[in-house]
Backbone bond lengths (Angstrom), bond angles and torsions (degrees), N, CA, C in turn:
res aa  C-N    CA-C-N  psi(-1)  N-CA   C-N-CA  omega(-1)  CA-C   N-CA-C  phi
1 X - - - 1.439 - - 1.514 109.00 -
2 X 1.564 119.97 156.96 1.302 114.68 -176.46 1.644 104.67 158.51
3 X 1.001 112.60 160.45 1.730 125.65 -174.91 1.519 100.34 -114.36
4 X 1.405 97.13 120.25 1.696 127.20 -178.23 1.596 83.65 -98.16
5 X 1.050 99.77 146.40 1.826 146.95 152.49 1.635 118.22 -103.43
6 X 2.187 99.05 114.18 1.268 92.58 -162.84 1.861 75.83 -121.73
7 X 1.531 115.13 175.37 1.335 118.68 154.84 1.787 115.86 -62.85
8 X 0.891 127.62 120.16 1.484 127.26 173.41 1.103 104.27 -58.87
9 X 1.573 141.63 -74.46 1.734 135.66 176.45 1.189 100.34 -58.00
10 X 1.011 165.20 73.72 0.988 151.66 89.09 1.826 141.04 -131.46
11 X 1.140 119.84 155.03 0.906 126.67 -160.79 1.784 123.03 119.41
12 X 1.196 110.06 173.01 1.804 107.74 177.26 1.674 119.28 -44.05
13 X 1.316 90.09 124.77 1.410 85.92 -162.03 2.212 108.49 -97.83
14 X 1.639 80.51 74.58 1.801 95.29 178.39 1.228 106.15 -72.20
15 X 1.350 119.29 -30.56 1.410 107.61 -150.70 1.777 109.09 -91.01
16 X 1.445 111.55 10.48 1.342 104.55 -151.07 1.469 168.73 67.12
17 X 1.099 142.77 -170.48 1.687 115.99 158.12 2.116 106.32 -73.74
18 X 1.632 90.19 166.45 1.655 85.46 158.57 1.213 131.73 -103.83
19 X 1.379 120.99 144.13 1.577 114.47 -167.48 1.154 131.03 -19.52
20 X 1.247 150.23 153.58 1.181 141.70 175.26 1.602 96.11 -86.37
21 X 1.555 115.05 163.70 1.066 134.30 -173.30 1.775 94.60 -72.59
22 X 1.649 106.20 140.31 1.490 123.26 179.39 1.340 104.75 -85.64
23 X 1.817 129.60 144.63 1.176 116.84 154.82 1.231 131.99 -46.01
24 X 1.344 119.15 157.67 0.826 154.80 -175.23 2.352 105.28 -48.91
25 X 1.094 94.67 -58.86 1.663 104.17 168.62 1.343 112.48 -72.07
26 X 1.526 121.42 0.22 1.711 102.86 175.73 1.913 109.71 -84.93
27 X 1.136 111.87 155.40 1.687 112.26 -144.04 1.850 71.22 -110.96
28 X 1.423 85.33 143.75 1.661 113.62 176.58 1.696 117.61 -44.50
29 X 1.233 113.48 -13.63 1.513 115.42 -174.36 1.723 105.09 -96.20
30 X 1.408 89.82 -44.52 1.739 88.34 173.11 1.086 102.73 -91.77
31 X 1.274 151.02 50.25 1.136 137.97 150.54 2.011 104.24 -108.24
32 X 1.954 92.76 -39.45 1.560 88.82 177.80 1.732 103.99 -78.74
33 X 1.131 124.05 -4.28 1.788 107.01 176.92 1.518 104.51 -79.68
34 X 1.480 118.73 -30.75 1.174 123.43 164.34 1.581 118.08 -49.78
35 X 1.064 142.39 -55.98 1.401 164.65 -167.73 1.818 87.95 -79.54
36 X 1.529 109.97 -54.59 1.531 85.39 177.75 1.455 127.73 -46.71
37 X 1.380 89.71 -60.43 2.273 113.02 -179.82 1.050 103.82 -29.70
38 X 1.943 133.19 -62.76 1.122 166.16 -161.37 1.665 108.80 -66.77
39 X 1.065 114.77 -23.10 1.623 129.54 -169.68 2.266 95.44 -106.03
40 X 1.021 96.61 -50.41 1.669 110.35 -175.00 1.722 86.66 -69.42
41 X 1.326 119.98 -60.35 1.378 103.81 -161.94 1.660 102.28 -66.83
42 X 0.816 159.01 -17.24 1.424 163.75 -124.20 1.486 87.68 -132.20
43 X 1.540 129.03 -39.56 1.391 133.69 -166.15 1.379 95.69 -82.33
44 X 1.553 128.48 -30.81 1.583 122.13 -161.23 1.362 89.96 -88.31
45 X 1.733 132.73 -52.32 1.394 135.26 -171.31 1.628 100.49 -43.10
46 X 1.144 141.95 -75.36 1.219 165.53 126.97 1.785 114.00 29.43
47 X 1.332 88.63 -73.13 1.573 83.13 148.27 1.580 140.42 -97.04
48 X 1.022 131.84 16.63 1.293 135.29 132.23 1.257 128.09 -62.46
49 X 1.307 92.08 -33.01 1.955 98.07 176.50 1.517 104.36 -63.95
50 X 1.260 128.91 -43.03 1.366 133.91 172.12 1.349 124.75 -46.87
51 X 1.838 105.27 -57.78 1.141 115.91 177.13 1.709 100.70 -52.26
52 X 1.183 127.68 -53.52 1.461 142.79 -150.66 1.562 103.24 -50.59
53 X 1.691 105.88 -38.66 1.535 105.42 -178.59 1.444 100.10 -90.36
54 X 1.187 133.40 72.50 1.292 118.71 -178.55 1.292 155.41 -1.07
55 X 1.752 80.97 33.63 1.434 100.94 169.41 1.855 134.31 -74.89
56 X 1.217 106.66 121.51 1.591 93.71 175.82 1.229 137.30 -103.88
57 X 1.276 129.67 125.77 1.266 138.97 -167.39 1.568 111.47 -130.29
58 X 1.297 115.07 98.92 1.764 127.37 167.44 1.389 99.71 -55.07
59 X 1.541 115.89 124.92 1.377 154.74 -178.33 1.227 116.93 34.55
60 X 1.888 114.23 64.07 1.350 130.07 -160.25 1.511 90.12 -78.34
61 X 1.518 110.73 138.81 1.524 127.32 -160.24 1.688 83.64 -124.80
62 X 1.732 170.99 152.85 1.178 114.96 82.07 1.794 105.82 -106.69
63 X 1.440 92.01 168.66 1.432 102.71 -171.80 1.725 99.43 -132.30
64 X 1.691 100.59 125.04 1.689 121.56 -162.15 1.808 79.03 -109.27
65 X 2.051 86.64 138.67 1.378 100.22 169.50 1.427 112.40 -148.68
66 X 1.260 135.10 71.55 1.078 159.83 -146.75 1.829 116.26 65.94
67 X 1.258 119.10 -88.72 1.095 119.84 141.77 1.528 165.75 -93.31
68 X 1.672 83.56 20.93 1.630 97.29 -159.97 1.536 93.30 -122.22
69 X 1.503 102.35 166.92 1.391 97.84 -170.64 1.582 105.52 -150.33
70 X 1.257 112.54 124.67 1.710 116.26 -175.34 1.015 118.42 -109.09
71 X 1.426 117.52 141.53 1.721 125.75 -150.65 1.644 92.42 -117.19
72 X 1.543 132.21 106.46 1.233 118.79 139.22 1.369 121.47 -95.69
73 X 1.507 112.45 176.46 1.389 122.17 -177.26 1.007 124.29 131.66
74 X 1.626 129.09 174.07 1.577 126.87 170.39 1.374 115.98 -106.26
75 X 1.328 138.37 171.21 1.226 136.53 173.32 1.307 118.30 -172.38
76 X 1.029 113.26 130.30 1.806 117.40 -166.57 1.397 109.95 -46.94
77 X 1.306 117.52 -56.03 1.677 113.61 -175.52 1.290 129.35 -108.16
78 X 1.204 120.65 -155.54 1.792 122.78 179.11 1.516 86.88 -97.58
79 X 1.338 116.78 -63.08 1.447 111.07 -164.46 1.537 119.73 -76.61
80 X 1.190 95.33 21.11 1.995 90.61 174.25 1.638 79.68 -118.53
81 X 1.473 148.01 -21.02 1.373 142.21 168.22 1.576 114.62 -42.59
82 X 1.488 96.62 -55.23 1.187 108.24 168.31 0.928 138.06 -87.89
83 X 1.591 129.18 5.61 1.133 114.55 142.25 1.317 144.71 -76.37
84 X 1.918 93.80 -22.11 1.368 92.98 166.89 1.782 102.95 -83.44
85 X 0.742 156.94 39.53 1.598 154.70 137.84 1.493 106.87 -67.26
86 X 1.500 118.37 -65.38 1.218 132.13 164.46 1.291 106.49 -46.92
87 X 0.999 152.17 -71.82 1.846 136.04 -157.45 1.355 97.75 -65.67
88 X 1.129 129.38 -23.45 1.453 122.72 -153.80 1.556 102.17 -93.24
89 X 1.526 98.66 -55.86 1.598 102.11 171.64 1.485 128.95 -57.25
90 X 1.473 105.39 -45.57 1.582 115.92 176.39 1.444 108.65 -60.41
91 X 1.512 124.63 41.37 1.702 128.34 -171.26 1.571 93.77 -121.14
92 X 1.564 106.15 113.18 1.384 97.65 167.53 1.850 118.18 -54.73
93 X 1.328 111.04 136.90 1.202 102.19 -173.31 1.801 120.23 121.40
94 X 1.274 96.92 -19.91 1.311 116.10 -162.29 1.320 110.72 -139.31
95 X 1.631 110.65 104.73 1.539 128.71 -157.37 1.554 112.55 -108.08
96 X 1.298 117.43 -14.84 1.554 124.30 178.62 1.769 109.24 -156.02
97 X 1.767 105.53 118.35 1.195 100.18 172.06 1.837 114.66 -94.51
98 X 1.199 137.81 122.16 1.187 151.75 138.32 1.369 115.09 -18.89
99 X 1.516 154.94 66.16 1.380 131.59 -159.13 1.714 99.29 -102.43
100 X 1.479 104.34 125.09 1.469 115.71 166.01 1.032 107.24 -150.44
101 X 2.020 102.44 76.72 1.497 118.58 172.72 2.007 80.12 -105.27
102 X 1.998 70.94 177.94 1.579 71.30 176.34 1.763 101.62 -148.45
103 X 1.314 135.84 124.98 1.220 137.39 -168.30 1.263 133.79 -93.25
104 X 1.438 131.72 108.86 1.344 137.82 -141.11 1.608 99.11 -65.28
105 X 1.831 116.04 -51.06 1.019 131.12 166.53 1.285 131.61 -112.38
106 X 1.522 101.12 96.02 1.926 102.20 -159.97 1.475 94.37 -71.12
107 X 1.904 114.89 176.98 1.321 134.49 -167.10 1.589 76.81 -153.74
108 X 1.479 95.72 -170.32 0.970 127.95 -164.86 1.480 106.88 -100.79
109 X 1.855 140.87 101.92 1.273 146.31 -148.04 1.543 86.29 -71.27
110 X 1.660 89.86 159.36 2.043 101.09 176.99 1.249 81.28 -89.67
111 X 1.839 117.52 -167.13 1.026 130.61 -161.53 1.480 87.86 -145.79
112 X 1.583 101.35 130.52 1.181 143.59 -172.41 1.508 120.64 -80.08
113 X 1.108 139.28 94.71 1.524 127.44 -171.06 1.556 114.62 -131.74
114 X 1.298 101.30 115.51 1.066 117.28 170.45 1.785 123.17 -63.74
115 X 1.465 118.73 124.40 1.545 138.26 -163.34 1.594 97.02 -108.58
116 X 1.715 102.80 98.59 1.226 113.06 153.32 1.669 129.78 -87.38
117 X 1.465 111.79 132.37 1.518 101.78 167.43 1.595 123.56 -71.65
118 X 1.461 110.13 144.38 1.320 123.76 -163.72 1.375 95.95 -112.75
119 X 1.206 122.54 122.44 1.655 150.03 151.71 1.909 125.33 -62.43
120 X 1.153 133.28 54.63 0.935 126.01 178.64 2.008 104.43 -63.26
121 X 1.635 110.72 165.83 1.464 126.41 -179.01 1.522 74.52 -152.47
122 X 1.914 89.03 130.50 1.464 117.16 149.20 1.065 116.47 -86.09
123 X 1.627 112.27 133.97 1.427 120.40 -176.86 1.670 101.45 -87.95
């Protein structure tokens, strides 16, 4: 288990643009049921995208909360764990995955490496 760091702009762009800003007179409650709908619908797209790669996951849960995204469920291996980490994260829109899958038959996890850009100056 553990929270991946994805680029937010980038990646498949399922999730769409983000809402446009609400007037000014919409009252703070409907603005968060709005943001709820918008978070659930983004959570159902999300997992279809999963299902879509024929991936399987017994009682795939995730739950989107602005930009983050939490993975429940079961899944036979390490590397079908991680793949759904990868589909989920690689979603434009979606900057940190949450993973709380859980693996019937663990392996041995790949290794995760984070790609910094490098700045050289000519002297």
């Amino acid at each position: 288990m553990g929270l991946f760091s994805f680029l937010k702009a980038a990646g498949s762009k399922l999730l769409g643009k983000a809402p446009e800003a609400e007037p000014a007179s919409a009252t703070t409650s409907a603005m968060d049921s709005l943001q709820e709908a918008a978070n659930k619908s983004k959570a159902a797209m999300l997992a279809s995208q999963v299902v879509s790669h024929g991936i399987s996951v017994e009682n795939l849960d995730i739950v989107v909360e602005d930009d983050k995204a939490t993975v429940y469920g079961q899944v036979e291996t390490t590397a079908t764990k991680e793949k759904v980490i990868l589909i989920v994260g690689n979603t434009e829109g979606i900057a940190t995955v949450d993973d709380r899958l859980s693996v019937i038959s663990p392996e041995t996890e790949a290794t995760f490496y984070e790609v910094k850009k490098e700045i050289h100056f000519l002297k």
